[in-house]
Jmol script that loads the backbone (N, CA, C; Angstrom):
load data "model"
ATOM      1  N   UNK A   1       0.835  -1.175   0.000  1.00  0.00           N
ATOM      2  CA  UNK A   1       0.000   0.000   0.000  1.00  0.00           C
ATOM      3  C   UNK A   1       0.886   1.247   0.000  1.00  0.00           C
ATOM      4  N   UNK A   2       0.440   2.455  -1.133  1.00  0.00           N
ATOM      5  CA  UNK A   2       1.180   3.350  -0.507  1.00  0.00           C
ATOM      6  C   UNK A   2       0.922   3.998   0.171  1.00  0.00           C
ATOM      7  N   UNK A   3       1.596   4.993   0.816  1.00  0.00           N
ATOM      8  CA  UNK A   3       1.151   6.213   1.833  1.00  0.00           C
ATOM      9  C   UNK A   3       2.184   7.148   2.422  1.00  0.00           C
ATOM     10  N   UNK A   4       1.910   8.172   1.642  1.00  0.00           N
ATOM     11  CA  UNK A   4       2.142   9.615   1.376  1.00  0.00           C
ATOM     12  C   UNK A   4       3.107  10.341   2.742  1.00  0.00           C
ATOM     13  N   UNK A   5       2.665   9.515   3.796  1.00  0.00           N
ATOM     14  CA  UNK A   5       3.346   9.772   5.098  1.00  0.00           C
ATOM     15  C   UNK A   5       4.484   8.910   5.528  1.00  0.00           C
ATOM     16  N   UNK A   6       4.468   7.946   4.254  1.00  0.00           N
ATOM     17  CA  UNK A   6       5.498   6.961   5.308  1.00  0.00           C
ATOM     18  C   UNK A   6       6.313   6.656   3.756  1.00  0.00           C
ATOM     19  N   UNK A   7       7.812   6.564   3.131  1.00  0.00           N
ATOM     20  CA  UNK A   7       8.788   6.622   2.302  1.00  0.00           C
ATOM     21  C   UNK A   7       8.432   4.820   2.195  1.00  0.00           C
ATOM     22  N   UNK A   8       8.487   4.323   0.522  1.00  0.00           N
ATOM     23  CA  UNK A   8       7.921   2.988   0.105  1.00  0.00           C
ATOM     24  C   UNK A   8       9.248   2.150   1.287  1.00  0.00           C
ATOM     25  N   UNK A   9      10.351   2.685   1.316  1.00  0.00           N
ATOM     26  CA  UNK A   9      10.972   1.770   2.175  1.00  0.00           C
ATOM     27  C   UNK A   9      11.383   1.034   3.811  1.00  0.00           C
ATOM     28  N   UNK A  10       9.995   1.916   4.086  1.00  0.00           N
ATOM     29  CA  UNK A  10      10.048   1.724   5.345  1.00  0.00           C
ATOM     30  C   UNK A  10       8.517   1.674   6.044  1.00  0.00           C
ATOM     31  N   UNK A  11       7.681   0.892   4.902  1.00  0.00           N
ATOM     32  CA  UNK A  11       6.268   1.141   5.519  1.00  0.00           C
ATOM     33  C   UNK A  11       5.727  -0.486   6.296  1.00  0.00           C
ATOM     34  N   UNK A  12       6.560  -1.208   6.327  1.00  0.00           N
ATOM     35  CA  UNK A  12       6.237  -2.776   7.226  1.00  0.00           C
ATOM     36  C   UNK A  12       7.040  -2.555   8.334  1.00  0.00           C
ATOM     37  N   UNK A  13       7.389  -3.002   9.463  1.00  0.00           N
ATOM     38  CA  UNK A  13       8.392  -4.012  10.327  1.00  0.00           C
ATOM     39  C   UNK A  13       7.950  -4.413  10.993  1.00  0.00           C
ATOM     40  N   UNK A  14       8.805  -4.588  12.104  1.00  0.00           N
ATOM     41  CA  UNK A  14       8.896  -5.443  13.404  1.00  0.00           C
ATOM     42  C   UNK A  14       9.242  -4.761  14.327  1.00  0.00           C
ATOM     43  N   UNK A  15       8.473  -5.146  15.711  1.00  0.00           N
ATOM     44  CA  UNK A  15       8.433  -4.697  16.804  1.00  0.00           C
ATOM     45  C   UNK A  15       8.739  -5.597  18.061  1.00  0.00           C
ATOM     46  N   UNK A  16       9.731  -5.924  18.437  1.00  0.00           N
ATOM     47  CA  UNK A  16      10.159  -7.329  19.167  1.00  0.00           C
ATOM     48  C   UNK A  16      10.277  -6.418  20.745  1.00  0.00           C
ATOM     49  N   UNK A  17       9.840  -7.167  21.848  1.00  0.00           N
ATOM     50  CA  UNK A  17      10.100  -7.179  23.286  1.00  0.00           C
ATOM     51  C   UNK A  17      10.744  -8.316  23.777  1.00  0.00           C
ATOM     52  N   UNK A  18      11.664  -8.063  24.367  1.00  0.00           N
ATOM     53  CA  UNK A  18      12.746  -9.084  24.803  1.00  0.00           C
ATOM     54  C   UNK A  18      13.024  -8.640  26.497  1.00  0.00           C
ATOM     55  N   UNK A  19      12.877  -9.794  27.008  1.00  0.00           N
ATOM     56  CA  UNK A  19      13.011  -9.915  28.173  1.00  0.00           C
ATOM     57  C   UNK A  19      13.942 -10.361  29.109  1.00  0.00           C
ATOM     58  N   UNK A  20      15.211  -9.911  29.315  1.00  0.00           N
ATOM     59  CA  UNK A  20      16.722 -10.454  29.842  1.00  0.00           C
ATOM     60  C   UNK A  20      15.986 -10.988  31.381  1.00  0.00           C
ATOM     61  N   UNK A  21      16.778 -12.247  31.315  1.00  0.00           N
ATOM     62  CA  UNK A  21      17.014 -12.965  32.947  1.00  0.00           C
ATOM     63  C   UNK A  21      17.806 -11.788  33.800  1.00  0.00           C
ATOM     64  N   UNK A  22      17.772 -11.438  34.720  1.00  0.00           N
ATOM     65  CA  UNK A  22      18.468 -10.330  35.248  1.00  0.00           C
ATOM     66  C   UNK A  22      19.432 -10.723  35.424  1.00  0.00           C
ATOM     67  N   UNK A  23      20.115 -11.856  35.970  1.00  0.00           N
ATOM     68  CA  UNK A  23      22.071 -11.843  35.962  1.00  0.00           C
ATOM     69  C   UNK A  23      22.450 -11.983  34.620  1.00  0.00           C
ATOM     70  N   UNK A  24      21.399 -11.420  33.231  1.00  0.00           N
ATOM     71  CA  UNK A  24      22.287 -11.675  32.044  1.00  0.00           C
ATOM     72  C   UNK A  24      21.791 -10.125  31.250  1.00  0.00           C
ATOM     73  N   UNK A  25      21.028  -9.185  31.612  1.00  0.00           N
ATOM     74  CA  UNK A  25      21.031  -7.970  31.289  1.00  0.00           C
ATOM     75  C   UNK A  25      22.003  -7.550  30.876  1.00  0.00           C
ATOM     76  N   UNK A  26      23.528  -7.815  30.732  1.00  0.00           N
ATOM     77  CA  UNK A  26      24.760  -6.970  30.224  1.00  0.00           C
ATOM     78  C   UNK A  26      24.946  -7.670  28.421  1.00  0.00           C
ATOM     79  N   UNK A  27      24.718  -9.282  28.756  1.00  0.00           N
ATOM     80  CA  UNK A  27      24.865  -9.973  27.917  1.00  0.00           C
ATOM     81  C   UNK A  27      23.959  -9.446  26.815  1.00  0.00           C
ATOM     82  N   UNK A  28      22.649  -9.411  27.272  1.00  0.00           N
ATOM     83  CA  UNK A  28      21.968  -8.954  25.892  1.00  0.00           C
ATOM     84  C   UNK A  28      21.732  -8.206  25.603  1.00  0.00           C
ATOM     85  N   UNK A  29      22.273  -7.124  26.418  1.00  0.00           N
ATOM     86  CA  UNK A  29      23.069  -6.026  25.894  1.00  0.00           C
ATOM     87  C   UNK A  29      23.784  -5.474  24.758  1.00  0.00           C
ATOM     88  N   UNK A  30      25.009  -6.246  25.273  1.00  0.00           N
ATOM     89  CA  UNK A  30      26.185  -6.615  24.290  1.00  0.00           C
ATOM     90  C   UNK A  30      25.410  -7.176  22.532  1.00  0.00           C
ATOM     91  N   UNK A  31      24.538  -8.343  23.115  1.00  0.00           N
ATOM     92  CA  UNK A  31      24.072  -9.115  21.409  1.00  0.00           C
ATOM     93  C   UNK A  31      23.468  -8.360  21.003  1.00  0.00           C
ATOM     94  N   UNK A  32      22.552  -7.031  21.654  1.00  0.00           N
ATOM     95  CA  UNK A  32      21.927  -6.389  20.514  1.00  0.00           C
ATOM     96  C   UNK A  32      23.027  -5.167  20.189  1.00  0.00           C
ATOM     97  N   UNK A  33      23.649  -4.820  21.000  1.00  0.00           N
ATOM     98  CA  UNK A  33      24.227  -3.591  20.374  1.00  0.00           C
ATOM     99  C   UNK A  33      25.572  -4.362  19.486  1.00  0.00           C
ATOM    100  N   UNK A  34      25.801  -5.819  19.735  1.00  0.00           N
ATOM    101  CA  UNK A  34      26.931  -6.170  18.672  1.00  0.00           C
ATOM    102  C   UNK A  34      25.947  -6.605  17.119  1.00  0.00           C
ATOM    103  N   UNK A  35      24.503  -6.846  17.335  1.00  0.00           N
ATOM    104  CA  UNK A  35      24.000  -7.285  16.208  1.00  0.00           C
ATOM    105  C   UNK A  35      23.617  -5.904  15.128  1.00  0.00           C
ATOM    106  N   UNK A  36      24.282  -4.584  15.443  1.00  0.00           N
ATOM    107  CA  UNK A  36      24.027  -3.818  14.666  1.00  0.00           C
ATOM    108  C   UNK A  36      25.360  -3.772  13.358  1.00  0.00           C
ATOM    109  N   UNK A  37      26.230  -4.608  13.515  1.00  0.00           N
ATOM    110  CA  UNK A  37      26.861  -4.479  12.091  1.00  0.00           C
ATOM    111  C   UNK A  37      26.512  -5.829  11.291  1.00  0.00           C
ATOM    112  N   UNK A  38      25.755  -6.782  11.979  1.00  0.00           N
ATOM    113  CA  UNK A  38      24.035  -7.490  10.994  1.00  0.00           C
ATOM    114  C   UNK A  38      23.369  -6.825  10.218  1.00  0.00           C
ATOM    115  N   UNK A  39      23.345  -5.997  10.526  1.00  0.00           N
ATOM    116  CA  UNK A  39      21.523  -4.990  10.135  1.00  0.00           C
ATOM    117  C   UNK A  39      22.006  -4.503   9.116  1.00  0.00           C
ATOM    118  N   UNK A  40      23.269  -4.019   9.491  1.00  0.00           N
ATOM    119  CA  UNK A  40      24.140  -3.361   8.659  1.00  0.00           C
ATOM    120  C   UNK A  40      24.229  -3.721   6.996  1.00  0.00           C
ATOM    121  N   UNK A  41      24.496  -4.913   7.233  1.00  0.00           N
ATOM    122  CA  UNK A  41      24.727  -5.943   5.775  1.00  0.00           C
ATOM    123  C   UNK A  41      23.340  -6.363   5.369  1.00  0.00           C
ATOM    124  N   UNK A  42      22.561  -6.401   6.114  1.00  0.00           N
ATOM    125  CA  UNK A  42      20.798  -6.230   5.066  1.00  0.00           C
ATOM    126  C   UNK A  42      20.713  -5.457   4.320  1.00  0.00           C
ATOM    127  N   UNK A  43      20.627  -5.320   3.056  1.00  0.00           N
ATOM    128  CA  UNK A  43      20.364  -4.298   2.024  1.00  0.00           C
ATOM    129  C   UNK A  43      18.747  -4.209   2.426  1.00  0.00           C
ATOM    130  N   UNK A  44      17.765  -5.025   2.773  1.00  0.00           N
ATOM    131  CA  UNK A  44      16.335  -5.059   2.818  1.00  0.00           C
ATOM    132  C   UNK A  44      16.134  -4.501   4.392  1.00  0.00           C
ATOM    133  N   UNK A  45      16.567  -3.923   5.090  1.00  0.00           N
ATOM    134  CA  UNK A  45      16.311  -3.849   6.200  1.00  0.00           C
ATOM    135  C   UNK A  45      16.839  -2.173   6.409  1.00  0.00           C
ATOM    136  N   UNK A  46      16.010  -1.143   5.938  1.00  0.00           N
ATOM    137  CA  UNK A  46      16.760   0.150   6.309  1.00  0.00           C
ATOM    138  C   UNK A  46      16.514   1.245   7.435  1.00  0.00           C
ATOM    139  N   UNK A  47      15.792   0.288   8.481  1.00  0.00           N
ATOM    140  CA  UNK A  47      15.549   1.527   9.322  1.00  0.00           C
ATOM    141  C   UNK A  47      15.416  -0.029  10.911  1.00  0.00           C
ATOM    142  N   UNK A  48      16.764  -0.101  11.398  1.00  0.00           N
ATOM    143  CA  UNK A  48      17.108  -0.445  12.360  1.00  0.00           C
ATOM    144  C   UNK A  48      17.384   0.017  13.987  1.00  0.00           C
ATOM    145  N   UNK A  49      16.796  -0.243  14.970  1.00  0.00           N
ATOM    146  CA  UNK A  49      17.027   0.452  16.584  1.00  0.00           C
ATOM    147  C   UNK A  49      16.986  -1.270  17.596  1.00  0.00           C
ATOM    148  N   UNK A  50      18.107  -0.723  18.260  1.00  0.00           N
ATOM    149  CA  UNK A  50      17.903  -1.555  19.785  1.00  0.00           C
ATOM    150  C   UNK A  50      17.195  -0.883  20.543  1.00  0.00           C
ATOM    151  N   UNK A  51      16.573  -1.169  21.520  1.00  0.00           N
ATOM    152  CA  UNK A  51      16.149  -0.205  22.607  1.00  0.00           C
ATOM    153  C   UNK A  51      16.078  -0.701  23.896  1.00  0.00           C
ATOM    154  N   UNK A  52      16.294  -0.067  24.849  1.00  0.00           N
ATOM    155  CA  UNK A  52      16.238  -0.521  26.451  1.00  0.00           C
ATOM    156  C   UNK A  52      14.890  -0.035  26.678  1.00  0.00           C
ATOM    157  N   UNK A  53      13.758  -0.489  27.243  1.00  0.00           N
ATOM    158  CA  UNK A  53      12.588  -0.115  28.136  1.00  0.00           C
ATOM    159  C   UNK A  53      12.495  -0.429  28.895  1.00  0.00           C
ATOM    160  N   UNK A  54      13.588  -0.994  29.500  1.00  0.00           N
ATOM    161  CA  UNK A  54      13.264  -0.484  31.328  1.00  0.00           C
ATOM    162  C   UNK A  54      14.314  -1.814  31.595  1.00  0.00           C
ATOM    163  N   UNK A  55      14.865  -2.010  33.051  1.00  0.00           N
ATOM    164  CA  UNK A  55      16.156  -2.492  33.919  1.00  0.00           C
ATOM    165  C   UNK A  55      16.511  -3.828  33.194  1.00  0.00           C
ATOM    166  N   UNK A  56      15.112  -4.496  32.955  1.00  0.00           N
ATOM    167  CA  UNK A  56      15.295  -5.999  32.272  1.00  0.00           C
ATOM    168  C   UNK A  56      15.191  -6.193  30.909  1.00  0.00           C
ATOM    169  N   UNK A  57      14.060  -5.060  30.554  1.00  0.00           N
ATOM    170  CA  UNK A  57      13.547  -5.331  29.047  1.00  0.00           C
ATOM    171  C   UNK A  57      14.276  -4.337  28.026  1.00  0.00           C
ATOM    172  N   UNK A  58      14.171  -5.054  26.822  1.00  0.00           N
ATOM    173  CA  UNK A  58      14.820  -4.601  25.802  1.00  0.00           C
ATOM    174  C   UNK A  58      13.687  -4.531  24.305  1.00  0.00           C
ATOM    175  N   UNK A  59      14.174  -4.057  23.211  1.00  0.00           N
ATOM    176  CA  UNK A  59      13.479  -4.096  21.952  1.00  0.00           C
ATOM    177  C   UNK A  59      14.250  -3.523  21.045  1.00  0.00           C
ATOM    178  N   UNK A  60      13.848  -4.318  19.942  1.00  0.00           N
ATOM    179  CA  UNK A  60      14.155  -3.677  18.768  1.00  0.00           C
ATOM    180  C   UNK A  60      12.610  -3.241  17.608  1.00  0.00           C
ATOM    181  N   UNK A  61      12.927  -2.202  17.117  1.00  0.00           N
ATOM    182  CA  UNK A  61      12.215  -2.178  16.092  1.00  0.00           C
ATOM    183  C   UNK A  61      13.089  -1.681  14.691  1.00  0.00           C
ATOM    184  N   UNK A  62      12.595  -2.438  13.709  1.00  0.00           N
ATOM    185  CA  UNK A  62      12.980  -2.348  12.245  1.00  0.00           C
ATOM    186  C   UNK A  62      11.909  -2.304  11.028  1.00  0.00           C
ATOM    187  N   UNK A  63      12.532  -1.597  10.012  1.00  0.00           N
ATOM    188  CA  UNK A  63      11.372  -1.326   9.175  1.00  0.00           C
ATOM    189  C   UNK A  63      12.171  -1.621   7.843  1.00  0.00           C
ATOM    190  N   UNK A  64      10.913  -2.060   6.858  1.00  0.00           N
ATOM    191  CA  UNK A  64      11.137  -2.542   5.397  1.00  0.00           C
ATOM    192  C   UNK A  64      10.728  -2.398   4.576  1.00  0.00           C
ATOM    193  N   UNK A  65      10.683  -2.532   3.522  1.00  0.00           N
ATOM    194  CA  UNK A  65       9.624  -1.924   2.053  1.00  0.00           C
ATOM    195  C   UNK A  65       8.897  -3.006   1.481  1.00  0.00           C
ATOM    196  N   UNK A  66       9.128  -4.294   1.866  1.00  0.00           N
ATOM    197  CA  UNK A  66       8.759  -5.137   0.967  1.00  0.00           C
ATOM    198  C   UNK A  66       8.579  -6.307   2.219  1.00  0.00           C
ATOM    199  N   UNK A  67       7.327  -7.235   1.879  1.00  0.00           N
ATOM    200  CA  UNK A  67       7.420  -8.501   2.877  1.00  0.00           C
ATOM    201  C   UNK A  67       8.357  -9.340   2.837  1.00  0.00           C
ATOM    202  N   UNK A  68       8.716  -9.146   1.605  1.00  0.00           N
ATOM    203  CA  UNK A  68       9.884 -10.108   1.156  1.00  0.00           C
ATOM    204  C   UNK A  68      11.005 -10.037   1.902  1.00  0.00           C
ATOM    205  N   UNK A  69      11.440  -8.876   2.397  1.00  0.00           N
ATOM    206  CA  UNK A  69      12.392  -8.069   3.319  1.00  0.00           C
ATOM    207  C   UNK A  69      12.526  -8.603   4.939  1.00  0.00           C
ATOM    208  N   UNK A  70      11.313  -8.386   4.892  1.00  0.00           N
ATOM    209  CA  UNK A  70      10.827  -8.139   6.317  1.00  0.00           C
ATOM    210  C   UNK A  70      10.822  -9.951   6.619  1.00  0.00           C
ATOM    211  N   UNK A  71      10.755 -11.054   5.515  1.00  0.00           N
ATOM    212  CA  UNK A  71      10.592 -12.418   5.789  1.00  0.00           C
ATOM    213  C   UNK A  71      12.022 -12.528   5.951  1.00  0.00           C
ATOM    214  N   UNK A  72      13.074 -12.393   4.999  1.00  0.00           N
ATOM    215  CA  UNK A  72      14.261 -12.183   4.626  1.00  0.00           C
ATOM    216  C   UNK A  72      15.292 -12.086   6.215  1.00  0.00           C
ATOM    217  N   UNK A  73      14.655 -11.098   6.899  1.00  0.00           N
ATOM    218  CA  UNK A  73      15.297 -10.487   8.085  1.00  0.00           C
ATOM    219  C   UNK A  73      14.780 -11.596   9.432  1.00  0.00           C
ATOM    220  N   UNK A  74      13.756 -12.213   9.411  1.00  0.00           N
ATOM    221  CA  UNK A  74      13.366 -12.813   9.928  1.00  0.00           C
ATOM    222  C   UNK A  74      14.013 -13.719  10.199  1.00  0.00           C
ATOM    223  N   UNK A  75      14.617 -14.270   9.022  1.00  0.00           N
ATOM    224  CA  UNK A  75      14.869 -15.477   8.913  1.00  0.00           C
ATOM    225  C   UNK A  75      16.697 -15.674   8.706  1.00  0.00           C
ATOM    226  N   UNK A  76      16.837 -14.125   9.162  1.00  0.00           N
ATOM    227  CA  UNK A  76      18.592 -13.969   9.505  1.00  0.00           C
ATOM    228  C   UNK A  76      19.183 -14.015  10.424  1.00  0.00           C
ATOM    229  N   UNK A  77      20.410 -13.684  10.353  1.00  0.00           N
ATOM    230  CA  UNK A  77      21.677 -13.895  11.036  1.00  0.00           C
ATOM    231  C   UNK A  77      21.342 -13.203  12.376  1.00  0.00           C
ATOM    232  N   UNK A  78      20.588 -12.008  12.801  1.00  0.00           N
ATOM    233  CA  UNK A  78      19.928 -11.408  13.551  1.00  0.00           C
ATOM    234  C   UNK A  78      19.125 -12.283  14.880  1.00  0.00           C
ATOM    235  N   UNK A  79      17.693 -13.227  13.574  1.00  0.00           N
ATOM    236  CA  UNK A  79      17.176 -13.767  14.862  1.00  0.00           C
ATOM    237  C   UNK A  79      17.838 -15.533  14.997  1.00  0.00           C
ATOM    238  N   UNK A  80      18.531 -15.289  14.122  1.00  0.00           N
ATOM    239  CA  UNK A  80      19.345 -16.732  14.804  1.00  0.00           C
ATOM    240  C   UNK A  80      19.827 -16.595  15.804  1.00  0.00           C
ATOM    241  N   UNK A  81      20.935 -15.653  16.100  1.00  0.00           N
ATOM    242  CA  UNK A  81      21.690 -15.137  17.236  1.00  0.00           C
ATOM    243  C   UNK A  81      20.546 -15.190  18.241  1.00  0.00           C
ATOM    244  N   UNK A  82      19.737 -14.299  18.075  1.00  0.00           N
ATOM    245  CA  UNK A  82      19.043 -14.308  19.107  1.00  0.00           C
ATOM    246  C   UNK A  82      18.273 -15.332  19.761  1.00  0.00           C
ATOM    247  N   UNK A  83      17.739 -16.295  18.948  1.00  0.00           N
ATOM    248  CA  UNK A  83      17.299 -17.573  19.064  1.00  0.00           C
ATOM    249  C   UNK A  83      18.277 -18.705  19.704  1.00  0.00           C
ATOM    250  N   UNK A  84      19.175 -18.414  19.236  1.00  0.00           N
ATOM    251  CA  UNK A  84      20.642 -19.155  19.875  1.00  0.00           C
ATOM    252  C   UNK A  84      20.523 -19.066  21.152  1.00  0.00           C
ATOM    253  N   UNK A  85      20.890 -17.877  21.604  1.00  0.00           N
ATOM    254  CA  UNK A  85      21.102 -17.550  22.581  1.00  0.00           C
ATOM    255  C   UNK A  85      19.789 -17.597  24.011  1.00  0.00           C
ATOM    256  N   UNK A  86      19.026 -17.363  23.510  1.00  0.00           N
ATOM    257  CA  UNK A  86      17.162 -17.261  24.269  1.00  0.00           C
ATOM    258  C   UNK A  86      17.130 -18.087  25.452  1.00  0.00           C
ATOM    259  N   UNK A  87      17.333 -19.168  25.618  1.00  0.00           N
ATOM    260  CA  UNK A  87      17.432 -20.385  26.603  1.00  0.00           C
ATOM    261  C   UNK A  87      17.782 -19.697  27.498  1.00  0.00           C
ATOM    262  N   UNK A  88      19.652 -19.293  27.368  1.00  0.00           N
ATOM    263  CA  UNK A  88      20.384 -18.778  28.821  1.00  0.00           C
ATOM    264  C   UNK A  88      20.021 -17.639  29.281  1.00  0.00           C
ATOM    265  N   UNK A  89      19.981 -16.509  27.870  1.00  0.00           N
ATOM    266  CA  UNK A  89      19.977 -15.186  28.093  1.00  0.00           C
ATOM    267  C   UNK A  89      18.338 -14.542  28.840  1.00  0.00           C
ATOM    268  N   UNK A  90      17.010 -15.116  28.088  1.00  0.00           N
ATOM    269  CA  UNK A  90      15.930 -14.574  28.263  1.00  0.00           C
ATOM    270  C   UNK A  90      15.196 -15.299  28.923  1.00  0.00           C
ATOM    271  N   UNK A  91      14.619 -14.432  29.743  1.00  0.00           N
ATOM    272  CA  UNK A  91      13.514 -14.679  30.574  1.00  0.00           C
ATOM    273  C   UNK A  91      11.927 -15.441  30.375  1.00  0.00           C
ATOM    274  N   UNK A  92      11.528 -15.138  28.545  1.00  0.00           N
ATOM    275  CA  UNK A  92      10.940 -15.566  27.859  1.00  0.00           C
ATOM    276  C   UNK A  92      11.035 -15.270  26.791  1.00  0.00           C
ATOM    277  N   UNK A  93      10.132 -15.990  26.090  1.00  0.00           N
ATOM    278  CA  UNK A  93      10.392 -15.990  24.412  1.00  0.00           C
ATOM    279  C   UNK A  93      10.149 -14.715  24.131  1.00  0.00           C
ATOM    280  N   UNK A  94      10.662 -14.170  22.891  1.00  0.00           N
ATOM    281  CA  UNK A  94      10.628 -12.508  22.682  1.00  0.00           C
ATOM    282  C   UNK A  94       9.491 -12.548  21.853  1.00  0.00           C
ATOM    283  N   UNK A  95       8.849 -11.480  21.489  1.00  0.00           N
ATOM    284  CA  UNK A  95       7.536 -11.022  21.488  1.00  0.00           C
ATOM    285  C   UNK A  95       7.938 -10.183  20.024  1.00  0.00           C
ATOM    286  N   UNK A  96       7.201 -10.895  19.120  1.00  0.00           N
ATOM    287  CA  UNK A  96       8.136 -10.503  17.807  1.00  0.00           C
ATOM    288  C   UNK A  96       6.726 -10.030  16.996  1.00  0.00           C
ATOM    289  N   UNK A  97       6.125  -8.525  16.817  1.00  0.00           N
ATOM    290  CA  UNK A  97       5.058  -8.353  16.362  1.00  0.00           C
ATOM    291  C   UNK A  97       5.388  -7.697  14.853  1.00  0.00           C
ATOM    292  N   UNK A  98       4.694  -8.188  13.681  1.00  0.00           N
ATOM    293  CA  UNK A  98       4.702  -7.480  12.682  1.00  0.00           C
ATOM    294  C   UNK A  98       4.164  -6.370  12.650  1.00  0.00           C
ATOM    295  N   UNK A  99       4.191  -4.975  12.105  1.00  0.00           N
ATOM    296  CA  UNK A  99       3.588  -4.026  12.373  1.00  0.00           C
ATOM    297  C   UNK A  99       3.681  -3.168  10.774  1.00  0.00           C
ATOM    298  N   UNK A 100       2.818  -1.815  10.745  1.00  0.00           N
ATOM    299  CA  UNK A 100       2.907  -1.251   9.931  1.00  0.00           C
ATOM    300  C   UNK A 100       3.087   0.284  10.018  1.00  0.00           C
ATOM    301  N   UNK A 101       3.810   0.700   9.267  1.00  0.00           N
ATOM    302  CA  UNK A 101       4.010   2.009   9.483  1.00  0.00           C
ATOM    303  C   UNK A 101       2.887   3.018   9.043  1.00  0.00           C
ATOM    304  N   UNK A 102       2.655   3.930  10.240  1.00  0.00           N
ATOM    305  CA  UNK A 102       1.550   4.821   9.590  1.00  0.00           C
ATOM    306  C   UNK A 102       2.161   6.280   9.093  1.00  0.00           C
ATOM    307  N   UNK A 103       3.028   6.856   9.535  1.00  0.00           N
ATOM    308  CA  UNK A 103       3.883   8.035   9.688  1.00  0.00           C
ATOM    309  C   UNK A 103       5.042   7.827   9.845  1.00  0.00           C
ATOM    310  N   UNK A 104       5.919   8.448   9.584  1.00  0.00           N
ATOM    311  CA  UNK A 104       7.670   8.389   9.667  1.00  0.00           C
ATOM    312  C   UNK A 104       8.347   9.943   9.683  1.00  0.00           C
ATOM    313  N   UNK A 105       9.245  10.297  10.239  1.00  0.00           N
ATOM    314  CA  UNK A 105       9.989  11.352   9.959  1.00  0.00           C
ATOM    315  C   UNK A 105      11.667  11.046   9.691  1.00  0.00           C
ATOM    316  N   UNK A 106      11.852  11.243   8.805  1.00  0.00           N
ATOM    317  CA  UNK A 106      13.427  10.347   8.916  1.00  0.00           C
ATOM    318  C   UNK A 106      14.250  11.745   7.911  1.00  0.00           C
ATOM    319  N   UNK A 107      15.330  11.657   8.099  1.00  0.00           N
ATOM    320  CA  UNK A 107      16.044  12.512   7.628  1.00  0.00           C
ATOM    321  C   UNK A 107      16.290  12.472   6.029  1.00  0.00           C
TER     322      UNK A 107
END
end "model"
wireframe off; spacefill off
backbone 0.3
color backbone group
């Protein structure tokens, strides 16, 4: 769909909540802020963030132009790592919502 408010390449993503075990909060830390030279090498993936929301929890959101993209990323080097890792690191399974962009301001 298009829409006038949001640039064709960034009108799908993902909205993930991730939940660190508290003696491993540094750790997944580290994997999301080391999984940004991942994101990096997605040509389909152009609008990437880690985020902290609060002592335990974490998120990322990313945005894409195409489902194809957005399956693409899914199914990368990104949530492998993270999947890898899930057992030791998280508290529970991460909360991985598709979403759509309604508005954007990007430079």
């Amino acid at each position: 769909m298009t829409n006038a408010l949001v640039p064709g390449t960034t009108r799908i993503g993902l909205l993930a909540r991730i939940e660190a075990k508290p003696d491993h909060v540094r750790d997944v830390e580290e994997l999301l802020t080391g999984a940004l030279v991942l994101a990096r090498e997605e040509a389909g993936t152009t609008l990437w963030f880690a985020l902290r929301l609060g002592p335990t929890t974490f998120g990322i959101f990313d945005a894409f132009g195409t489902e194809e993209d957005r399956t693409a990323h899914l199914q990368g080097r990104i949530a492998s790592a993270l999947m890898e890792h899930a057992p030791k690191l998280l508290a529970e399974a991460p909360e991985i919502l598709p979403v759509e962009v309604l508005a954007a301001k990007l430079p």
